[in-house]
C-alpha positions in Angstrom: 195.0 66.9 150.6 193.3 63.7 151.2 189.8 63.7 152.7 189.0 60.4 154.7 185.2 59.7 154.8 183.9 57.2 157.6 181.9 54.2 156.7 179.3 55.8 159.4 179.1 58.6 157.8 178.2 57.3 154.9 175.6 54.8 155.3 173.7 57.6 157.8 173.7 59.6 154.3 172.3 57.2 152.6 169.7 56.4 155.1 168.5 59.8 154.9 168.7 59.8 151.3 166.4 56.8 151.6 164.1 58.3 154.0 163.3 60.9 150.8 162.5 58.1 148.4 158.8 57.5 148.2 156.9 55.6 145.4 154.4 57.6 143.6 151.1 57.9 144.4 148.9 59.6 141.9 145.2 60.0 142.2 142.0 60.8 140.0 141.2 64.7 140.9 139.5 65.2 138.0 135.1 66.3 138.2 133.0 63.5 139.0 129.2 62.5 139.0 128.1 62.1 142.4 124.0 61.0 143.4 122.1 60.7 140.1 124.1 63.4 138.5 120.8 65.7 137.7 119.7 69.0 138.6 116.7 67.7 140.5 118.8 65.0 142.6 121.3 68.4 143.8 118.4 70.1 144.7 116.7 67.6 146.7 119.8 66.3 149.0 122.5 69.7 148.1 126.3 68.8 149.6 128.4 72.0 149.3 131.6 71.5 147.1 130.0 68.0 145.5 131.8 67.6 142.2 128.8 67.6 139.7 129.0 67.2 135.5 125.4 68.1 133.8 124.4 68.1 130.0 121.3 70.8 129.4 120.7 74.1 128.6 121.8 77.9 129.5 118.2 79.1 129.7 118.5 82.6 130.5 120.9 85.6 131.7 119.9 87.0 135.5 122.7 89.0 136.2 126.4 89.4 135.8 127.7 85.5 134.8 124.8 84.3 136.5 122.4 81.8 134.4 119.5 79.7 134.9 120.6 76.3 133.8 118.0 73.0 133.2 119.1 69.7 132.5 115.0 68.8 131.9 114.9 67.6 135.3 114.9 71.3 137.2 116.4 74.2 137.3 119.0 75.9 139.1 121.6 79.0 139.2 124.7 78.9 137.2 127.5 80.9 137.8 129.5 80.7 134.6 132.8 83.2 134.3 133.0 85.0 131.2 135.9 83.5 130.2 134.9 79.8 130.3 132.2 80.4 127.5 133.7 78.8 124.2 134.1 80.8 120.8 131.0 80.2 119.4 127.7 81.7 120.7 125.6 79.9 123.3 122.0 80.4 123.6 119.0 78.7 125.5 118.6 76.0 122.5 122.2 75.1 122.5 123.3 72.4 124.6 125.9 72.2 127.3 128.2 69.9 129.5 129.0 72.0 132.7 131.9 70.3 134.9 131.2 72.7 138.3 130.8 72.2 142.2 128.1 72.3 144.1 127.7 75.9 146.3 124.8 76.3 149.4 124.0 78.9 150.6 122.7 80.2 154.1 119.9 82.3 152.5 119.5 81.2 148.9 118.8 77.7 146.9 122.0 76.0 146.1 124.1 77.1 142.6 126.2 75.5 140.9 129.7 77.2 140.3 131.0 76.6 136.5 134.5 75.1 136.4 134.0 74.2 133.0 131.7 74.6 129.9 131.4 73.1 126.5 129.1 72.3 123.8 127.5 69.3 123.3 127.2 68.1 119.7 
């Protein structure tokens, strides 16, 4: 059997094969530091979902992976899963990078929810 393929036919295929070529665009989605990257800048001009990264301490425990976090320059909630802690033991002297966003609230101060935490050494 012989098949006879039209020159039309073929360079419409390869148009649309074309139309499905497109260069690669890749972008930075990584956490960034956004005002003056500090506790007391969130707190004083808070944008929901900002991507925030803050060295200080986890000062103290107020409920279930909540944390009061201070980078020296305020303080603010921390919601840190469980399973983001590292291996070692954290406590209020050690200190911490957290990679997080921004969250407001209708009725509370803003927090900050924990993407990512590490220890500083």
């Amino acid at each position: 059997m012989h098949m006879t393929i039209k020159a039309g036919s073929v360079l419409a295929l390869a148009i649309a094969a074309g139309a499905f070529i497109v260069p690669a665009h890749a972008e930075y989605t990584g956490p960034s530091v956004t005002g003056e990257g500090t506790v007391e800048a969130i707190l004083a001009n808070p944008v929901d979902d900002q991507n925030v990264t803050l060295q200080g301490n986890l000062l103290r425990r107020i409920g279930h992976e909540k944390y009061i976090f201070s980078d020296g320059t305020a303080e603010i909630v921390a919601e840190v899963d469980d399973k983001d802690f590292p291996a070692e033991a954290v406590d209020e002297k050690t200190k911490v990078e957290i990679i997080g966003e921004v969250d407001t609230g209708l009725n509370r101060a803003p927090e900050i929810e924990v993407d990512s935490l590490k220890m500083v050494k």
